[in-house]
LUMPA-714985 format. One record per residue (C-alpha): residue number from 1; chain; x, y, z. Coordinates in steps of 0.02 Angstrom, whole numbers. Layout:
% LUMPA-714985
<pt><k>NUM</k><c>A</c><east>X</east><north>Y</north><up>Z</up></pt>
...
% end
This chain:
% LUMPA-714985
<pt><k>1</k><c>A</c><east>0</east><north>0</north><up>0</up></pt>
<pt><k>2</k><c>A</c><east>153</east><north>128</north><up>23</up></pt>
<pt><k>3</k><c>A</c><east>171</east><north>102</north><up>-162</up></pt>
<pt><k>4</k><c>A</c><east>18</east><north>184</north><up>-197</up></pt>
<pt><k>5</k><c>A</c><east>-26</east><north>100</north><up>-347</up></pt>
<pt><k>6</k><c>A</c><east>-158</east><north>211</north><up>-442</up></pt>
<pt><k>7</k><c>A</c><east>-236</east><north>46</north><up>-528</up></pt>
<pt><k>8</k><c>A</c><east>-394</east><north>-25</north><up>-433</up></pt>
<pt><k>9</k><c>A</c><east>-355</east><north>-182</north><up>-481</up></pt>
<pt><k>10</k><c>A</c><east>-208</east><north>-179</north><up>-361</up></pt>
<pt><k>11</k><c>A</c><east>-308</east><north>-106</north><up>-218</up></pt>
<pt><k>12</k><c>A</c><east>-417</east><north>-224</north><up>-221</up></pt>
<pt><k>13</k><c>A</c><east>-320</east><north>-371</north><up>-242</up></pt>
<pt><k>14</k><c>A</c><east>-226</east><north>-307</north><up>-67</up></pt>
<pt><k>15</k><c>A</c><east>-386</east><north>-294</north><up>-11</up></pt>
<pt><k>16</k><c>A</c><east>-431</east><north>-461</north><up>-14</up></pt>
<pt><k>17</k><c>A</c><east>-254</east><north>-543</north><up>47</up></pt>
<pt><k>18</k><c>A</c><east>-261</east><north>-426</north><up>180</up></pt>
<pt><k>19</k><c>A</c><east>-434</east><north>-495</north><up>211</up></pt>
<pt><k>20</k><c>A</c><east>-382</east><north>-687</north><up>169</up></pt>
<pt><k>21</k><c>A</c><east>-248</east><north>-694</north><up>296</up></pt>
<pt><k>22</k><c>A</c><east>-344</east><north>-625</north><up>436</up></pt>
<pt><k>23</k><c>A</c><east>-472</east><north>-756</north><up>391</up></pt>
<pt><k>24</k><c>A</c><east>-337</east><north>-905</north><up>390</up></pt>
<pt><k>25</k><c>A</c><east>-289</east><north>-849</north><up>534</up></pt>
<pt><k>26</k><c>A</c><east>-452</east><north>-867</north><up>650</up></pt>
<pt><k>27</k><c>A</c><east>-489</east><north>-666</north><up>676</up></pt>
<pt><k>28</k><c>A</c><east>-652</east><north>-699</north><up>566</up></pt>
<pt><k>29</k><c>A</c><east>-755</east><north>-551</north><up>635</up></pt>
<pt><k>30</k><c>A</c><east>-633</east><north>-436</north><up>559</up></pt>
<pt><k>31</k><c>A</c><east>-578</east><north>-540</north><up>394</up></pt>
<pt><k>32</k><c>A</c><east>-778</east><north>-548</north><up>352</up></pt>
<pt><k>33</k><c>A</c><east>-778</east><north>-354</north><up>373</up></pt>
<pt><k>34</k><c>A</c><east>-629</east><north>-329</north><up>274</up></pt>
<pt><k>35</k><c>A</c><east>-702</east><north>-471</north><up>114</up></pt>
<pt><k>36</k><c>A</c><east>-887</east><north>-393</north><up>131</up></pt>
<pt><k>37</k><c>A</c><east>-837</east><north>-205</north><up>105</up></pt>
<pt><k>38</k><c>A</c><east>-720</east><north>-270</north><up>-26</up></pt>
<pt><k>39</k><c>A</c><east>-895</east><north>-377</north><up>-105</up></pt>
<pt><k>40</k><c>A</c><east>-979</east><north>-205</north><up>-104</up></pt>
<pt><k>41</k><c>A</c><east>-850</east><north>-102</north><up>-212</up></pt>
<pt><k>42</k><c>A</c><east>-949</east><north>-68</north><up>-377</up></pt>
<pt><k>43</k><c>A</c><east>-796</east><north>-93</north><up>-482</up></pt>
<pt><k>44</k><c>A</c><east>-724</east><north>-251</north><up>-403</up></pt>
<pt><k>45</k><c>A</c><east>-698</east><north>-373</north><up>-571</up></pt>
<pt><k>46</k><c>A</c><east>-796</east><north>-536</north><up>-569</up></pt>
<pt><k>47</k><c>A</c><east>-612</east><north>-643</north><up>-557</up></pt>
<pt><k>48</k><c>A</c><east>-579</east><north>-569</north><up>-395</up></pt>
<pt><k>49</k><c>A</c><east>-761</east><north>-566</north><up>-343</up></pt>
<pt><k>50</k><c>A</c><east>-784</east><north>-757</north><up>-341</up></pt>
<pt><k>51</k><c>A</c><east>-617</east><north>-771</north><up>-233</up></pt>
<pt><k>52</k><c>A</c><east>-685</east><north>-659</north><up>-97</up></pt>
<pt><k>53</k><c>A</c><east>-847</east><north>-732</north><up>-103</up></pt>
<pt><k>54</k><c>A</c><east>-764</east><north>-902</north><up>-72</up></pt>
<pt><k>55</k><c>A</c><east>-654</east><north>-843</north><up>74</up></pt>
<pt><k>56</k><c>A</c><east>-821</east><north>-773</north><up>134</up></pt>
<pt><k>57</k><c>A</c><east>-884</east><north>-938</north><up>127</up></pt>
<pt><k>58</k><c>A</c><east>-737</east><north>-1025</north><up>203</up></pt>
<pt><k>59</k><c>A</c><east>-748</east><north>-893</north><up>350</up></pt>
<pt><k>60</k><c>A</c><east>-926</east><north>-951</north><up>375</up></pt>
<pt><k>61</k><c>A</c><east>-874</east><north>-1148</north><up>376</up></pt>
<pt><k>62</k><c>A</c><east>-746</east><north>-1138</north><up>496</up></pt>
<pt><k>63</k><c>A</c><east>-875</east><north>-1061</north><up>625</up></pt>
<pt><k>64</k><c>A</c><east>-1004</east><north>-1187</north><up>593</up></pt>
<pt><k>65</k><c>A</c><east>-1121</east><north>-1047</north><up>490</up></pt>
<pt><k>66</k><c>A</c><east>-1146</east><north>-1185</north><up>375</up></pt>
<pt><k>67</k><c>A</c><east>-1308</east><north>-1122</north><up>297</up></pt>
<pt><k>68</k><c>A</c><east>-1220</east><north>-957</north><up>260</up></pt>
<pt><k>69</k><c>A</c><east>-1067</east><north>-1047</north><up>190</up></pt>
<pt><k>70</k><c>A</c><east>-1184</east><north>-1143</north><up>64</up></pt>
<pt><k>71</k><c>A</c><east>-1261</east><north>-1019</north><up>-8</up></pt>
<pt><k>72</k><c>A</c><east>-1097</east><north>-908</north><up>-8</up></pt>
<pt><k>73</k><c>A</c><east>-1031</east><north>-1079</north><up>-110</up></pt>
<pt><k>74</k><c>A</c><east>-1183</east><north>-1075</north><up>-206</up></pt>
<pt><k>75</k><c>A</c><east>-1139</east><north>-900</north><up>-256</up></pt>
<pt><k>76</k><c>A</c><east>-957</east><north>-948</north><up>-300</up></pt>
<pt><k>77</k><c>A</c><east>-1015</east><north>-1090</north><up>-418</up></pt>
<pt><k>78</k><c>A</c><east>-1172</east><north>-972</north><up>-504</up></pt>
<pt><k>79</k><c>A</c><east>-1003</east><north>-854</north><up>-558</up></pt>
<pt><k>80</k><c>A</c><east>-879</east><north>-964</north><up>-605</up></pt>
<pt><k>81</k><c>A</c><east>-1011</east><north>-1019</north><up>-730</up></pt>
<pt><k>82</k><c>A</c><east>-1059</east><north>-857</north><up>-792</up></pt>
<pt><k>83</k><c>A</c><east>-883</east><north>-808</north><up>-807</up></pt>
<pt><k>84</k><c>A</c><east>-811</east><north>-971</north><up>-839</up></pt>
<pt><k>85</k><c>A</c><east>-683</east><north>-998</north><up>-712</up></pt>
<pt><k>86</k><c>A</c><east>-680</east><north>-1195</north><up>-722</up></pt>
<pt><k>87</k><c>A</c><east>-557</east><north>-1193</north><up>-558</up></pt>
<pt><k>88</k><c>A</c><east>-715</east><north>-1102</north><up>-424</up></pt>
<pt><k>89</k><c>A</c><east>-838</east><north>-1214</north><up>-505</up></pt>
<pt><k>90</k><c>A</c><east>-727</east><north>-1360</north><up>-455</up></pt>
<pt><k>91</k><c>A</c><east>-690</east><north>-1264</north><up>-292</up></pt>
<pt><k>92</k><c>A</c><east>-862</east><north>-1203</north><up>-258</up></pt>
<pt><k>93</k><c>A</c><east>-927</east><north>-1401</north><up>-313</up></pt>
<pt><k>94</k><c>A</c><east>-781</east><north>-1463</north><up>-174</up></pt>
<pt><k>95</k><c>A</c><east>-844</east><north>-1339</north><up>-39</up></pt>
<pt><k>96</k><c>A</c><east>-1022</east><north>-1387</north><up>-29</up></pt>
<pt><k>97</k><c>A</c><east>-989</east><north>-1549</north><up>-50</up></pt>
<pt><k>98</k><c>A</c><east>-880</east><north>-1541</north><up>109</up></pt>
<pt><k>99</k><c>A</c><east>-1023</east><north>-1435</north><up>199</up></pt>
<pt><k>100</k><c>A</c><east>-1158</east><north>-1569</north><up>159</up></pt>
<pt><k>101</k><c>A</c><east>-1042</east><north>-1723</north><up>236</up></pt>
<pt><k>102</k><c>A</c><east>-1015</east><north>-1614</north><up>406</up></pt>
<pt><k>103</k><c>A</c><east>-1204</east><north>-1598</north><up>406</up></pt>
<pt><k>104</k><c>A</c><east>-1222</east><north>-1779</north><up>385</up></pt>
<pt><k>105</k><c>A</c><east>-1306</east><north>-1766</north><up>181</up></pt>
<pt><k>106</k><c>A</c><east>-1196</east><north>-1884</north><up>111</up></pt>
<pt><k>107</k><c>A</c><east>-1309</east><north>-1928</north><up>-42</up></pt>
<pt><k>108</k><c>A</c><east>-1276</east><north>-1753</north><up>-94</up></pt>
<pt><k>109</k><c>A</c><east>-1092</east><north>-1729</north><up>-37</up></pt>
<pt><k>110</k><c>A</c><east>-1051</east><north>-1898</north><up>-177</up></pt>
<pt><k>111</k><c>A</c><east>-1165</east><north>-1803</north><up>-319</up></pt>
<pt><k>112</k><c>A</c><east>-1051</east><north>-1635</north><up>-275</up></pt>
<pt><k>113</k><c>A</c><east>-895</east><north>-1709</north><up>-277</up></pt>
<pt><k>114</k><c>A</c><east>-924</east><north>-1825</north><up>-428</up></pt>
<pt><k>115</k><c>A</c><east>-964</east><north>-1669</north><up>-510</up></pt>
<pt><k>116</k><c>A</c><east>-812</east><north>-1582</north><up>-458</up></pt>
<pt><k>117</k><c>A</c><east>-686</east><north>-1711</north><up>-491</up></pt>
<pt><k>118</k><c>A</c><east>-750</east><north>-1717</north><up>-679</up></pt>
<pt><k>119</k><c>A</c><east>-703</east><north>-1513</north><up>-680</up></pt>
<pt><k>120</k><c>A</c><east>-514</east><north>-1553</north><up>-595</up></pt>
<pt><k>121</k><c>A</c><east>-504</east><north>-1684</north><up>-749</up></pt>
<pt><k>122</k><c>A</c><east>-557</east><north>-1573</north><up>-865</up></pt>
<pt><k>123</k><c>A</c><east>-432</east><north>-1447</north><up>-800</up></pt>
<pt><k>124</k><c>A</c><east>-271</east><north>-1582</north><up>-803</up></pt>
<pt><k>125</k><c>A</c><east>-250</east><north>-1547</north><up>-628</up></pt>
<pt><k>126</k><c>A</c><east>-193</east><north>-1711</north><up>-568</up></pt>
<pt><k>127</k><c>A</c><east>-163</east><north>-1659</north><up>-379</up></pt>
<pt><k>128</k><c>A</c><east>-330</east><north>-1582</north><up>-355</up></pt>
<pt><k>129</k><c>A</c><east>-390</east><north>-1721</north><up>-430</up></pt>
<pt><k>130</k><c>A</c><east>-338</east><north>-1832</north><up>-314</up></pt>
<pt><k>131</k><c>A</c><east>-406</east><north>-1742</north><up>-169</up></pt>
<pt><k>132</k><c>A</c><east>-563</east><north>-1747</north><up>-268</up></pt>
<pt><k>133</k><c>A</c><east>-553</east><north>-1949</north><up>-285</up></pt>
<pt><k>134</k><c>A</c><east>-518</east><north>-1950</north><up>-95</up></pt>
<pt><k>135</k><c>A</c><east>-678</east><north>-1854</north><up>-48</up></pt>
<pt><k>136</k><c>A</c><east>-787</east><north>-1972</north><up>-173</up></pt>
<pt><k>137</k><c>A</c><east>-707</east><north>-2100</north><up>-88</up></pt>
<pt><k>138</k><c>A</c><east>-750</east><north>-2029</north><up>81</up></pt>
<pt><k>139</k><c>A</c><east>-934</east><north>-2005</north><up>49</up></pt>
<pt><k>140</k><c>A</c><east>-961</east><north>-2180</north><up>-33</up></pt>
<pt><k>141</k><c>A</c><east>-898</east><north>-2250</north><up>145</up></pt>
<pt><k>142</k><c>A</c><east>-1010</east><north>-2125</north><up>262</up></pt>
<pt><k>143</k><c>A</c><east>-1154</east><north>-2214</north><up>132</up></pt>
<pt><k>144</k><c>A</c><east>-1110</east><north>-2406</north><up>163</up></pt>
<pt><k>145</k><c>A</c><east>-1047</east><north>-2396</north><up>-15</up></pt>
<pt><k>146</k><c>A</c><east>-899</east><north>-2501</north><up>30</up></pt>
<pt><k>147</k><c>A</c><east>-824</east><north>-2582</north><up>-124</up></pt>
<pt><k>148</k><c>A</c><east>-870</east><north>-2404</north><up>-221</up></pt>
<pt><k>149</k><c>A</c><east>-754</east><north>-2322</north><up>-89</up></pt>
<pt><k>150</k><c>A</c><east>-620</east><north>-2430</north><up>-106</up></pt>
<pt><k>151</k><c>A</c><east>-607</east><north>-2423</north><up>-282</up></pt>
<pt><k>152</k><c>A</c><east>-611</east><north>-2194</north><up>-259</up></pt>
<pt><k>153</k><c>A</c><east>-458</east><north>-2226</north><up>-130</up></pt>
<pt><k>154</k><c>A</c><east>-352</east><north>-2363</north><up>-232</up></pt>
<pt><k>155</k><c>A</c><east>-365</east><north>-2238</north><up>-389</up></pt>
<pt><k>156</k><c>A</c><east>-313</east><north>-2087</north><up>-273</up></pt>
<pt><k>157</k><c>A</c><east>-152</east><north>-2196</north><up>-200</up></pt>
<pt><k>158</k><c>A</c><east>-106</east><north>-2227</north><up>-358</up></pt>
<pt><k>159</k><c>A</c><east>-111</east><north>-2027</north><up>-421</up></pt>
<pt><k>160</k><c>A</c><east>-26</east><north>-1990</north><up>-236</up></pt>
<pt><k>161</k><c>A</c><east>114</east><north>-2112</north><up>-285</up></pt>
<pt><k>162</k><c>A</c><east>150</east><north>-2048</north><up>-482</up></pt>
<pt><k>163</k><c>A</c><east>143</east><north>-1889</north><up>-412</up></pt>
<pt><k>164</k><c>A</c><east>262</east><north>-1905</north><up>-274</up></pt>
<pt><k>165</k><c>A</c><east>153</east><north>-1832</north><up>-131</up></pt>
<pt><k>166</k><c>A</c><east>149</east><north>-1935</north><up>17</up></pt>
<pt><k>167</k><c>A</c><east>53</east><north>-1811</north><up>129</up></pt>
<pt><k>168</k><c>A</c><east>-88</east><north>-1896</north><up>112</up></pt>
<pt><k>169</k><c>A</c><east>-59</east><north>-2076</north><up>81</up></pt>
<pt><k>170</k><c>A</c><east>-46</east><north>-2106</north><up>286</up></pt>
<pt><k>171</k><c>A</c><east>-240</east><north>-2060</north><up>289</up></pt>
<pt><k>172</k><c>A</c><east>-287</east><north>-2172</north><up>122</up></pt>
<pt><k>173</k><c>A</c><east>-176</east><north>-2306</north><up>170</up></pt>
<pt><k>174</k><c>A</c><east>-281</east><north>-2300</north><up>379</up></pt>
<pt><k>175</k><c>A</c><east>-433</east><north>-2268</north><up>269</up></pt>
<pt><k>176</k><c>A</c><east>-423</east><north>-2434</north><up>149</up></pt>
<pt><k>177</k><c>A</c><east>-367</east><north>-2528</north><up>313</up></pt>
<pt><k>178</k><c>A</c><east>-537</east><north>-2503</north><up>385</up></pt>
<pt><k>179</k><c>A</c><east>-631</east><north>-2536</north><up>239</up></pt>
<pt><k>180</k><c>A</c><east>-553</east><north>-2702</north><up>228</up></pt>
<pt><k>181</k><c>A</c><east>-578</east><north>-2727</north><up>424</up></pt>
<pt><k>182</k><c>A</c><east>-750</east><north>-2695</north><up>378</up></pt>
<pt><k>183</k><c>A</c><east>-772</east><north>-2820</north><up>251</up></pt>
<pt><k>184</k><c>A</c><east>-680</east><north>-2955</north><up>341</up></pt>
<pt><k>185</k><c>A</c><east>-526</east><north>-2964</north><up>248</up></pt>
<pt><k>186</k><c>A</c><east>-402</east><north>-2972</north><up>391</up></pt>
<pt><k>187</k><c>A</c><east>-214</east><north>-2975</north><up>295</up></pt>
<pt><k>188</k><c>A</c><east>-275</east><north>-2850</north><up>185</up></pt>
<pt><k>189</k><c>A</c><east>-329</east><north>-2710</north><up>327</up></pt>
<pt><k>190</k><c>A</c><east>-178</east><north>-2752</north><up>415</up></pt>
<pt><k>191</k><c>A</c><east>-45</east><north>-2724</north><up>268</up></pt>
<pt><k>192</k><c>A</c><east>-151</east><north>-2560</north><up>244</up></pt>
<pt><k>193</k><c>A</c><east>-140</east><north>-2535</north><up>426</up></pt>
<pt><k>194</k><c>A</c><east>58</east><north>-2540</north><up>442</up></pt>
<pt><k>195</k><c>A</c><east>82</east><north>-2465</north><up>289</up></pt>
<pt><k>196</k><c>A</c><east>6</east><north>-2300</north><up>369</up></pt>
<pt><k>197</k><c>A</c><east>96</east><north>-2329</north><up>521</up></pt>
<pt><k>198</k><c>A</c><east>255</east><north>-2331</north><up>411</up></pt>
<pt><k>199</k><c>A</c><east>243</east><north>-2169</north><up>357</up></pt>
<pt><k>200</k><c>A</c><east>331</east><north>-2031</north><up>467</up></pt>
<pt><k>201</k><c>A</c><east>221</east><north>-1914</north><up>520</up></pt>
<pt><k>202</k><c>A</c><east>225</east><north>-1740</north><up>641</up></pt>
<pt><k>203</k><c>A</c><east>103</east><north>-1642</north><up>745</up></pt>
<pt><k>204</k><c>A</c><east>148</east><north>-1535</north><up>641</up></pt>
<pt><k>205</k><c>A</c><east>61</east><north>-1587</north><up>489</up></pt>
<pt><k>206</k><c>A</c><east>-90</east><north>-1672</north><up>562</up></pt>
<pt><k>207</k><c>A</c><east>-19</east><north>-1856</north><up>518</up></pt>
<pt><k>208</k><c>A</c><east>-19</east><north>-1880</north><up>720</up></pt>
<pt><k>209</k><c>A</c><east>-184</east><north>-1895</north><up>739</up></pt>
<pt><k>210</k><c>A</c><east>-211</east><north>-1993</north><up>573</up></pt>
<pt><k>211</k><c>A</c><east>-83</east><north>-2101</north><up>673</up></pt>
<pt><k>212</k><c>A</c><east>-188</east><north>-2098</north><up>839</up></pt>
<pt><k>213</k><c>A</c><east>-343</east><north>-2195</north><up>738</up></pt>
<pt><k>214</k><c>A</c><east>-237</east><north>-2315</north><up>656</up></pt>
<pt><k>215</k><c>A</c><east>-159</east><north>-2378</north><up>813</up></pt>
<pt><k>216</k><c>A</c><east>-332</east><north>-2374</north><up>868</up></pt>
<pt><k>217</k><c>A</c><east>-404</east><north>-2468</north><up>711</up></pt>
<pt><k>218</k><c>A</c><east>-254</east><north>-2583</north><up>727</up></pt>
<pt><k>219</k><c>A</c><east>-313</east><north>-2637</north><up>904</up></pt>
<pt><k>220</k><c>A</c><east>-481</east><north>-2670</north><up>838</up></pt>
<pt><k>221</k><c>A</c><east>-423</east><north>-2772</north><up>718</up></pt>
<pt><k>222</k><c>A</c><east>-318</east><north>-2881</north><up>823</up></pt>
<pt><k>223</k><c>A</c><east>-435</east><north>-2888</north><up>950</up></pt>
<pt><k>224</k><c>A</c><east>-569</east><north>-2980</north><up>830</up></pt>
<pt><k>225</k><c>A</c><east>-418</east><north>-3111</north><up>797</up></pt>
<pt><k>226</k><c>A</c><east>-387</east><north>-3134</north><up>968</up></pt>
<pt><k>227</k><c>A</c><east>-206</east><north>-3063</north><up>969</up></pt>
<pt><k>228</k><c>A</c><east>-235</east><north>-2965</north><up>1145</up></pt>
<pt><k>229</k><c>A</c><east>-62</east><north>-2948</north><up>1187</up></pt>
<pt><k>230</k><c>A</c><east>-29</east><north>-2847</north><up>1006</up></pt>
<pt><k>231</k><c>A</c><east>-192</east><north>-2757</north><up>1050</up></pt>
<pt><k>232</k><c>A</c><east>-122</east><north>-2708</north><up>1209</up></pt>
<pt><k>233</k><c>A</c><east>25</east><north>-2636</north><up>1141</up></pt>
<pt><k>234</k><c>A</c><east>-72</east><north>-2536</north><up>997</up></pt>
<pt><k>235</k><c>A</c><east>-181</east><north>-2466</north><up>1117</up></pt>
<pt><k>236</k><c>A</c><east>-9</east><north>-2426</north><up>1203</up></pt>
<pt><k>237</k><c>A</c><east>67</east><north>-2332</north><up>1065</up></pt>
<pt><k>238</k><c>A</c><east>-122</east><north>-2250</north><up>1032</up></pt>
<pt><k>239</k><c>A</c><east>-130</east><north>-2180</north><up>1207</up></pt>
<pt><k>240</k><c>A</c><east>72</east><north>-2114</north><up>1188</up></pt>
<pt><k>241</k><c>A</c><east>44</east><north>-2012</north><up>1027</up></pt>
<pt><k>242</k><c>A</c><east>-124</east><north>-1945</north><up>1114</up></pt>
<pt><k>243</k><c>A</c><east>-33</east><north>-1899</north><up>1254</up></pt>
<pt><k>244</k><c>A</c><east>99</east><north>-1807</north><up>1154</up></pt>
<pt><k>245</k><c>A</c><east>-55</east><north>-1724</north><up>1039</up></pt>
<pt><k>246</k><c>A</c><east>-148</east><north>-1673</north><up>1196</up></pt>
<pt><k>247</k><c>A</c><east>-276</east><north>-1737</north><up>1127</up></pt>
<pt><k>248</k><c>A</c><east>-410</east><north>-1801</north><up>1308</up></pt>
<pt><k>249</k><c>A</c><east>-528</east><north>-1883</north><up>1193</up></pt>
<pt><k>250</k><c>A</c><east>-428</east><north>-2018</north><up>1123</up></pt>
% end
């Protein structure tokens, strides 16, 4: 802003990191201030219009205003279309589709994200893609849809793995464990199971906790084969990593 660029444009587009980063960082009262006069400014360009009103939305998500987030999504995808930004009508598809599984609509959370994982292909984005396969994947299990879930996860391994991004593959691998614990194939959830475990993870980037409900899983799973002595110890190395995490639920 000490530059004093002349150009709108500019302005505004300070305007709405300025507001972006106070939303990312949890002072939402006065990043929703900062995004809604920016929403208001006559001349504010459609490209950076759908942006805000996404941060708006995310704003309202992360505090739970999840029928204000929807329609704020609702809005984002209605613009991308007219203006036709392909990436906010995969983002705005993602973001409701998100909002509907918190709320426990899961039939309409797998029609959303089916529908935004056909945009990410159609953008050659392979690693939003693969987020995209993940939440398919997600939904199909919160719906029973076992085998359909499965087969979301395997193909979002496999993109993790060309790609080189292992960030993830901790929660896929825990993810396809279960499933497998679920349908009675024992070697199969436990290979998944380990495989997890085998990743290093950090409080740091969330793969802690992931590791928290695979010990947890893992316990499960050996407890059904009788194997209390390796259940013991995985409920050992459960209630360690919580302890570490802080985390008085687990």
């Amino acid at each position: 802003r000490e530059a004093q660029s002349i150009q709108r444009r500019h302005q505004h587009q300070l305007s709405f990191y300025e507001g972006f980063v106070l939303v990312r960082t949890q002072q939402y009262a006065r990043g929703e201030a900062w995004l809604s006069a920016l929403l208001h400014e006559p001349d504010l360009d459609n490209p950076l219009r759908v942006r805000v009103l996404n941060a708006l939305g995310q704003a309202s998500w992360f505090q739970t205003h999840y029928d204000r987030a929807l329609e704020l999504y609702r809005q984002v995808y209605r613009l991308a279309l007219e203006i036709g930004d392909l990436l906010y009508q995969g983002f705005g598809l993602m973001n409701m589709s998100q909002v509907y599984n918190e709320l426990g609509y899961y039939d309409q959370a797998l029609d959303l994200s089916k529908r935004c994982l056909e945009v990410f292909r159609e953008l050659h984005d392979p690693a939003r893609e693969a987020y995209a396969l993940y939440t398919v994947g997600n939904n199909a299990m919160y719906l029973g849809r076992w085998h359909l879930a499965q087969e979301y996860f395997e193909a979002a391994i496999q993109l993790h793995r060309s790609m080189g991004i292992d960030a993830r593959l901790a929660d896929l691998y825990a993810l396809q464990g279960f499933l497998f614990l679920l349908l009675v194939d024992e070697d199969q959830s436990e290979a998944y199971f380990l495989q997890s475990l085998a990743i290093p993870h950090s409080p740091e980037q969330g793969d802690a906790v992931i590791a928290v409900d695979t010990w947890l899983y893992l316990a499960l799973l050996y407890q059904v084969q009788d194997r209390w002595e390796a259940a013991r110890e995985a409920c050992d190395r459960a209630a360690e990593l919580a302890q570490d995490l802080q985390n008085r639920h687990a």
